[in-house]
C-alpha positions in Angstrom: 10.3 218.2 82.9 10.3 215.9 86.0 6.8 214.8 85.3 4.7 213.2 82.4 2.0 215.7 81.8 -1.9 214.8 81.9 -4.9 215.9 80.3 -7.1 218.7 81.3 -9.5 215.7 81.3 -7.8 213.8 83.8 -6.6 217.1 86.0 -10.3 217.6 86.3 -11.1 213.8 87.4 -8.0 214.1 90.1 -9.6 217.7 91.1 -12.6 215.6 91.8 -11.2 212.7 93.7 -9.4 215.7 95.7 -12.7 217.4 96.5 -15.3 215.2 96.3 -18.0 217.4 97.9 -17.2 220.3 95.7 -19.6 219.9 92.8 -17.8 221.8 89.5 -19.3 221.4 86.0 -16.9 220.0 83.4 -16.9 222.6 80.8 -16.5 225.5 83.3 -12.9 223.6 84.5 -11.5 222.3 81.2 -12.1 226.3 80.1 -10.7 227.6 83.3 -7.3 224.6 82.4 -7.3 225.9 78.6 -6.3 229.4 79.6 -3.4 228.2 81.5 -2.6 226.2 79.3 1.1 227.0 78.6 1.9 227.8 82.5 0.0 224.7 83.9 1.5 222.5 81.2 -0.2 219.9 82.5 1.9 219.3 86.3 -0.4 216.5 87.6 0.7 217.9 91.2 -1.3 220.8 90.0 -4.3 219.7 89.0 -6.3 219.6 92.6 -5.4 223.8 93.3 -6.6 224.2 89.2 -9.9 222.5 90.7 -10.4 224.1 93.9 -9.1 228.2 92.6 -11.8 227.3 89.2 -14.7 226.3 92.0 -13.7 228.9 94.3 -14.0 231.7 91.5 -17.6 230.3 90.7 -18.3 230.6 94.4 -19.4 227.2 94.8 -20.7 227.6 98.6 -18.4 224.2 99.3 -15.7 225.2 97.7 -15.3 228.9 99.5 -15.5 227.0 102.8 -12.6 224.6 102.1 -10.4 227.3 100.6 -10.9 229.1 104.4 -10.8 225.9 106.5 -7.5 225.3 104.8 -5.9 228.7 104.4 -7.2 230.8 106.7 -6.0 229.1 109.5 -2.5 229.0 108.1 -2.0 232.9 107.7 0.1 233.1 111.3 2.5 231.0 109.5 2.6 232.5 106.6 3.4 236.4 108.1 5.8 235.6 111.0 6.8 238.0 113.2 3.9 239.9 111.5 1.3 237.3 113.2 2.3 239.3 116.5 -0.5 241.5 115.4 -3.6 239.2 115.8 -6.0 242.2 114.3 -3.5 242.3 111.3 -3.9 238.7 110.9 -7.3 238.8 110.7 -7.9 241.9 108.3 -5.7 239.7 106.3 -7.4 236.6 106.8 -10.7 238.8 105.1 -8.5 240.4 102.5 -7.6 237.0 100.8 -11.4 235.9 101.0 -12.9 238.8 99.4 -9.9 239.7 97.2 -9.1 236.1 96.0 -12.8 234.9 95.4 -15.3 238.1 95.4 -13.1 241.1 94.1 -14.7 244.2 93.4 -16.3 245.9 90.3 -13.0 247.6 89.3 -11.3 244.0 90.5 -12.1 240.7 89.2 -11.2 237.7 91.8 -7.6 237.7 92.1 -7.5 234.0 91.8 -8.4 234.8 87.8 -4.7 235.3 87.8 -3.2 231.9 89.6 -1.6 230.4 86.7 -0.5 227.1 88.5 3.1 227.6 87.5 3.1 227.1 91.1 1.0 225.5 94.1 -2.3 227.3 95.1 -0.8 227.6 98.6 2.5 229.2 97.4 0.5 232.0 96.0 -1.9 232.1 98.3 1.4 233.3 100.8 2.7 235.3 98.9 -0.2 237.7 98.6 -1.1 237.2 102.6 2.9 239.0 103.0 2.3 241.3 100.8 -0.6 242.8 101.8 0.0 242.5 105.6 3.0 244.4 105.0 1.0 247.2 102.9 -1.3 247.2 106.2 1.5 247.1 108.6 3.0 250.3 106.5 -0.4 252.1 106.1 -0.7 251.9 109.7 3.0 253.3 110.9 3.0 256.3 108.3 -0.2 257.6 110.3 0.3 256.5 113.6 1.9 253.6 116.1 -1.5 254.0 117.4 -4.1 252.2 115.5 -7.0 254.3 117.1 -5.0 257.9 115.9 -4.8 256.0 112.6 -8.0 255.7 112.6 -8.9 258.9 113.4 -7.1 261.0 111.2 -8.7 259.0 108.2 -12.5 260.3 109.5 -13.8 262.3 107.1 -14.4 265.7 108.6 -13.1 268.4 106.6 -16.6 269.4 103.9 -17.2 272.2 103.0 -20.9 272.0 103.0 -20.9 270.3 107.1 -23.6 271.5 108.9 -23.7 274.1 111.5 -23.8 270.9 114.0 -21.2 269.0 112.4 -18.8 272.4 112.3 -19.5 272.7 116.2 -19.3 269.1 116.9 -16.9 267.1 114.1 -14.1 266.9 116.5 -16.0 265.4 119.4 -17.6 263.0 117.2 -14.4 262.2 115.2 -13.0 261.5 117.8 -15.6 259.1 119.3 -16.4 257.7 115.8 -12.6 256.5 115.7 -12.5 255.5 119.3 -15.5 253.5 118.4 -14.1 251.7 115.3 -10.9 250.7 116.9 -12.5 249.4 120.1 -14.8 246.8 118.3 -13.5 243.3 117.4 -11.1 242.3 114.9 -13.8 240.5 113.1 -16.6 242.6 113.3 -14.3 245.2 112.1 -13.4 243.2 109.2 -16.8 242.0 108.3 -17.8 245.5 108.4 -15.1 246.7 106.2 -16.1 243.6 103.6 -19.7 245.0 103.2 -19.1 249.3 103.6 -15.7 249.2 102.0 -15.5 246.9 99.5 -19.0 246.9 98.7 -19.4 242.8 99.2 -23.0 242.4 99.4 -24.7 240.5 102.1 -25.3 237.2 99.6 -21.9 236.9 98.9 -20.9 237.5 102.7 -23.4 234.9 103.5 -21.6 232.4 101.2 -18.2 233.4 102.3 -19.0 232.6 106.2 -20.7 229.7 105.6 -24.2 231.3 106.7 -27.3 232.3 105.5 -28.2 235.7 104.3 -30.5 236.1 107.1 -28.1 235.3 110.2 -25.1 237.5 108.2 -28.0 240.2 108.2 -28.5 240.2 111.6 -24.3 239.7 112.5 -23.7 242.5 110.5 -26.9 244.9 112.0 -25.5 243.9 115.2 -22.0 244.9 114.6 -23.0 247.9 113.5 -25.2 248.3 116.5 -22.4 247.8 118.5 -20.4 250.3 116.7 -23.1 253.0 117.4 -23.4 252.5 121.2 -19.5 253.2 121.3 -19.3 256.2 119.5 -23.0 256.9 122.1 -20.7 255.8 125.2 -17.8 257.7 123.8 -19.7 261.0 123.3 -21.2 260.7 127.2 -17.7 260.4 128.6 -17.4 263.9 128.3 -16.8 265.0 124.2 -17.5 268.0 124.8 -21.1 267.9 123.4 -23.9 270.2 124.9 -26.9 268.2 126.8 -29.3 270.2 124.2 -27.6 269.3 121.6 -26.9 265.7 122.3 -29.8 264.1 120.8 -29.1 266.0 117.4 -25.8 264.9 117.6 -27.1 261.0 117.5 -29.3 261.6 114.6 -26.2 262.9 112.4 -23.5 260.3 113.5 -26.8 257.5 113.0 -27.8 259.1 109.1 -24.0 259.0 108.4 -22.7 255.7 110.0 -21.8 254.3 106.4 -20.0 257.0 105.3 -18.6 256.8 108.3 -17.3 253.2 107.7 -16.3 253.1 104.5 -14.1 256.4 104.8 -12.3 255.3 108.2 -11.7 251.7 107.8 -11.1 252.6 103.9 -7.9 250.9 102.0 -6.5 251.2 99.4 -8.1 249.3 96.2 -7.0 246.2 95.6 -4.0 245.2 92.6 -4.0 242.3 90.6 -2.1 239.6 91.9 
């Protein structure tokens, strides 16, 4: 052992010293310490990442927006030649956010299972490789071509579609997935976070930093923006009857979440 080990006591003072805007209650950390008890074992080096992974988990607003100001701008680094891809560095970028501090219901946070044996950062890249290889691999066993990705993931093929969406699927599958892949990295990514992963608009609003209200309005508007595509895709000629064309708007409009949370579906997340 190259280090004389502390107390969870004084890991939580150094935590605090470290973070001093990132309020943490006592009890919650030296809990948090005591179940990593025997992988910690008591690294003094450790003691700042035990801090900021405990506040993170109890989404303490302050401590969500250090752990992005300091990782998230590090992911480039972390994926390499992968960092080529700037929309793969962002889905990954949102992956780590909602994985690592909201998880899902099937999912707890995956920082639960950061046992310090190592530094926050470490483990932090680790998962950022792994799952921007799963994404890079997802995408080239459907297609080199992120929009025919897309679109061979739209959800089409019911056996109770309307007479409408038997006459028209293809056209609007094909605008729907035109649509998705045309829209920004991040408004792709925060739409993913609320249709796919089922993060709700408080905890989105926590995550970015904002309140509910202007996340509301970010995320109507992305979706907004997602709609007039797949409108603008359908006009330049999808093979959908003037007649019919209004119809047409109502079903991709009643639908537009199913939409989402089939096409820019993944799959769910592991345990780290």
């Amino acid at each position: 052992m190259s280090f004389d080990p502390i107390t969870a006591e004084r890991a939580y003072e150094i935590g605090r010293a470290a973070f001093p805007t990132i309020p943490l209650d006592e009890t919650l950390f030296l809990s948090f310490v005591a179940r990593r008890a025997e992988t910690w074992g008591g690294n003094p080096d450790r003691a700042a990442d035990l801090y900021l992974a405990c506040a993170c988990i109890a989404q303490v607003p302050a401590a969500v927006s250090q752990f992005m100001t300091r990782f998230a701008d590090r992911v480039p680094r972390y994926l390499g030649r992968l960092a080529r891809n700037a929309d793969l560095v962002s889905e990954v970028r949102q992956i780590l956010v909602t994985r690592c501090i909201v998880g899902d219901a099937a999912h707890p946070p995956a920082l639960n299972t950061y046992s310090a044996t190592g530094s926050l950062e470490g483990w932090l890249r680790a998962t950022a490789v792994r799952e921007a290889l799963a994404l890079n691999r997802r995408l080239q066993e459907n297609s080199d071509d992120f929009q025919a990705a897309l679109e061979a993931r739209t959800p089409w093929a019911d056996r109770e579609l309307s007479v409408f969406k038997q006459l028209y699927h293809e056209a609007v599958s094909t605008a729907f997935a035109a649509a998705c892949s045309e829209i920004g990295a991040e408004d792709r990514a925060l739409l993913r976070l609320h249709y796919v992963n089922n993060v709700t608009t408080a905890n989105l609003a926590t995550l970015y930093g904002i309140s509910r209200a202007t996340l509301i309005r970010r995320l109507a508007s992305a979706r907004g923006m997602l709609l007039e595509r797949v409108k603008s895709a359908l006009k330049r000629g999808a093979g959908v009857a003037e007649q019919d064309f209004d119809s047409i708007l109502k079903l991709v409009r009643s639908q537009v979440d199913l939409h989402l949370s089939q096409v820019l579906k993944e799959p769910a997340p592991r345990d780290s």
